[in-house]
Backbone as CSV, one residue per row, in Angstrom:
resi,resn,N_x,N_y,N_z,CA_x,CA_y,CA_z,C_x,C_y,C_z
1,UNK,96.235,102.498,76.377,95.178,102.253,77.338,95.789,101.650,78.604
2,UNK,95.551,102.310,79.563,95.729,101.793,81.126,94.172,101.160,81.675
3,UNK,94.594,100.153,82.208,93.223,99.170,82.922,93.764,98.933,84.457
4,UNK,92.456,100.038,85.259,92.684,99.810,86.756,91.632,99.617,87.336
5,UNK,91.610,99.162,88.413,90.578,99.038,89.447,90.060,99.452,90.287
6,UNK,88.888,100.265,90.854,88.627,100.956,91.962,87.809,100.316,92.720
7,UNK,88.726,100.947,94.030,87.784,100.156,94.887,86.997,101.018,95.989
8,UNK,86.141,100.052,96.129,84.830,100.766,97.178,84.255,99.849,97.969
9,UNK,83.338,100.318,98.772,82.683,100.061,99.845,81.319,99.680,99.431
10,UNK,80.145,99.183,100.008,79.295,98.230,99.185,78.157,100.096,98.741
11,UNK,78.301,101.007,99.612,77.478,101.992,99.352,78.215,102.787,98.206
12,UNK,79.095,102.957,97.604,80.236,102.740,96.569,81.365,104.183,97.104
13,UNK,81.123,104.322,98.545,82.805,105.111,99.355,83.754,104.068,98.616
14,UNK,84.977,105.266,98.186,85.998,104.688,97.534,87.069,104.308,98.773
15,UNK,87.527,103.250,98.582,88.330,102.574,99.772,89.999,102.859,98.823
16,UNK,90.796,103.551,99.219,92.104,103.800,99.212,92.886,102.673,99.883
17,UNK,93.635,102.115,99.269,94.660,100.973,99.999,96.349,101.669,99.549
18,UNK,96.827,100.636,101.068,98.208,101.468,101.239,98.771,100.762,99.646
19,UNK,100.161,101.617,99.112,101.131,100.809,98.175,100.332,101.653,96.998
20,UNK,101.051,101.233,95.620,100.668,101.696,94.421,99.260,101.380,93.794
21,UNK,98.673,102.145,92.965,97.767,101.391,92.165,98.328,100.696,91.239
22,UNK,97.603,99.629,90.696,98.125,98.540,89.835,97.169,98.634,88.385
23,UNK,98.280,98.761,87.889,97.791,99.335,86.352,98.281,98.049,85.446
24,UNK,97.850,97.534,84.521,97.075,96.723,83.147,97.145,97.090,82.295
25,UNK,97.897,96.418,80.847,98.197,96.938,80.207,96.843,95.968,79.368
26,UNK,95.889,95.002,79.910,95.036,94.685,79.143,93.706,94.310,80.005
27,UNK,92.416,94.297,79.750,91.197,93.721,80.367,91.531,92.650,80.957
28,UNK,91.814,91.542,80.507,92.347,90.066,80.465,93.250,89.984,81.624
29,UNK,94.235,90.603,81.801,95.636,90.894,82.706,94.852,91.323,84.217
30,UNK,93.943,92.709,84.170,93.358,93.353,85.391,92.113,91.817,85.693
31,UNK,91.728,91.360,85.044,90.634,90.574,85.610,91.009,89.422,85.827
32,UNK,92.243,88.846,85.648,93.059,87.410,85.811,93.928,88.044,87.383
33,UNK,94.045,89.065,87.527,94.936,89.910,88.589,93.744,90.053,89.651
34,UNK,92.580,90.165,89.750,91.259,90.473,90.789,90.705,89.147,90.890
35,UNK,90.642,88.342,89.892,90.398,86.849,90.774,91.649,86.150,91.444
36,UNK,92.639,86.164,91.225,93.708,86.088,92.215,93.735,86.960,93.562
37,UNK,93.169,87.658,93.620,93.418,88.739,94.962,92.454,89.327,95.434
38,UNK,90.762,89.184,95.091,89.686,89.356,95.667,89.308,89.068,97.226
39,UNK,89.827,87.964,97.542,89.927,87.573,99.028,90.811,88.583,99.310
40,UNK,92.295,88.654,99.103,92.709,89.557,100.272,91.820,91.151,99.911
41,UNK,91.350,91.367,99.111,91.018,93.089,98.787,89.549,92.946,99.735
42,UNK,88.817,91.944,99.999,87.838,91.235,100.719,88.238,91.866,102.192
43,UNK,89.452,91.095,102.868,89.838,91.567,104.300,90.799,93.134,103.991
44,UNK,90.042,93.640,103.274,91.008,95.123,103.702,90.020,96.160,103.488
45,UNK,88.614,95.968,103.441,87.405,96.672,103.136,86.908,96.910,102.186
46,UNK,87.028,95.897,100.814,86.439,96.497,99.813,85.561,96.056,99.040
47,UNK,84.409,95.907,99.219,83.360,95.140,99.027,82.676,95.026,97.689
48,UNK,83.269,96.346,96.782,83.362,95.793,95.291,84.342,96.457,94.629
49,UNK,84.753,96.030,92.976,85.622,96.991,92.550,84.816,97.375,91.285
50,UNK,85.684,98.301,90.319,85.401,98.818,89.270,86.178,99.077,88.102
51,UNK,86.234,98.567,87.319,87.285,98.415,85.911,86.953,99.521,85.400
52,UNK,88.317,100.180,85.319,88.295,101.107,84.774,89.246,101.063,83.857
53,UNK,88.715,101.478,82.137,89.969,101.839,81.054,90.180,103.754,80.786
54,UNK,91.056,103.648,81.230,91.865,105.379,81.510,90.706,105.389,82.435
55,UNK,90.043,106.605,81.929,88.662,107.265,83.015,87.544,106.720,82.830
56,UNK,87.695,105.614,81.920,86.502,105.453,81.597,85.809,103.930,82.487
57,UNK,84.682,103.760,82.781,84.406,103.144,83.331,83.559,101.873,82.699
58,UNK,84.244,100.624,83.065,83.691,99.390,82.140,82.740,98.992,82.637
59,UNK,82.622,97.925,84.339,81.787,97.570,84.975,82.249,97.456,86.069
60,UNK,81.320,97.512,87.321,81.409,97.311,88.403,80.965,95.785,89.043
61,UNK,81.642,95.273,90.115,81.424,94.131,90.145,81.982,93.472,91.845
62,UNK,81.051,93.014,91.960,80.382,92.690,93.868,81.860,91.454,93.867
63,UNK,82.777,91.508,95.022,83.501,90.868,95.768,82.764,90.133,96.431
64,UNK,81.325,89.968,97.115,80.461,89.367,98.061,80.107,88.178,97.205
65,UNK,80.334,87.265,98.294,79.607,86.139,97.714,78.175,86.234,98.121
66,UNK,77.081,85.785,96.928,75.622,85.600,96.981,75.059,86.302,96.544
């Protein structure tokens, strides 16, 4: 199992960022890795992300505070 993150825009346009995607070898790992780095993914347009295991999709979840 690979655990990644997608990211999007608050209407859910997928926002592409420069550099690799960052892949997880556990839930725990990708979601300890997005509260560390939500602010900067914040100033680069991406107003929420989405956990994803392989294709499959876990939950989506608002970067916005409120």
């Amino acid at each position: 199992m690979v655990w990644t993150w997608r990211y999007e825009k608050a209407d859910g346009t997928v926002v592409t960022l420069p550099g690799e995607q960052e892949e997880f070898t556990s839930q725990g790992d990708a979601e300890s890795w997005v509260g560390e780095t939500y602010k900067d993914l914040l100033d680069q347009g991406v107003d929420r992300v989405v956990l994803l295991d392989d294709a499959a999709v876990i939950y989506t979840m608002s970067l916005q505070e409120g």
